[in-house]
Every structure is written in C-alpha cells, then in structure tokens.
Steps between C-alpha positions, in 0.01 A plus 500: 500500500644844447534777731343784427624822667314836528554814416464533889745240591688677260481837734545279828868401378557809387411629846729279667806589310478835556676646209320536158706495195395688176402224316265369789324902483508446156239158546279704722479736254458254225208307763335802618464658082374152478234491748414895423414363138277236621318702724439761244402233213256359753314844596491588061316103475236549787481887386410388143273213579295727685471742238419170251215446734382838551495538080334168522253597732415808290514354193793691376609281188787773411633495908459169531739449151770762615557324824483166395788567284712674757445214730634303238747686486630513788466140536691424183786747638507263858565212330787608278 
C-alpha cells in the first residue's frame, strides 16, 4: 500500500526543522496558487449553474446558451 502524505504532513516536517529553504517556499507557493485556482474554478461552476437555472427558470433560451458554453468552457480548460 502506498503512503500518502499531505500537504499538512508536509507543513508538520517543515515545522520541525525549523529552517525553510527556498525551494520548500517555492512548493507553498506552487500549493497555495494551486489551491487558490481550485477554489476560484469552483465558485465560477456553482456561480454559472445558478445562472443556467435561473435562465432556465425564466425561459431565457439566449442566457441559458451563453452560460452553457462558458461552463463548458471552463470545464474543457480544467481538464487540460
């Protein structure tokens, strides 16, 4: 079985060594951009599926079209 260490393991050995080198600020950079871009790619998905079901709800064929392609969008961009 493998192990599978966190990114908060990760901070608990850093913690213990006291000393941080640059490449080790450089990975919580490089984890933190990370997680920033998740977080932000989740809010755009739930933002746009409500306005797909607000357009739905009124019926908006033209709404409901523009969002449905930037959700797309944005979904095709995630998995590239």
């Amino acid at each position: 079985m493998e192990n599978y260490y966190s990114y908060a393991d990760f901070m608990k050995a850093m913690a213990q060594t006291k000393k941080i080198t640059e490449a080790e600020k450089l990975l919580n950079d490089i984890y933190l951009d990370l997680f920033l871009k998740h977080v932000h790619r989740s809010q755009q998905e739930a933002q746009l599926m409500a306005l797909i079901d607000e357009a739905l709800d009124n019926k908006d064929q033209k709404a409901f079209t523009i969002y449905t392609a930037q959700l797309q969008t944005l979904q095709h961009e995630e998995t590239e």
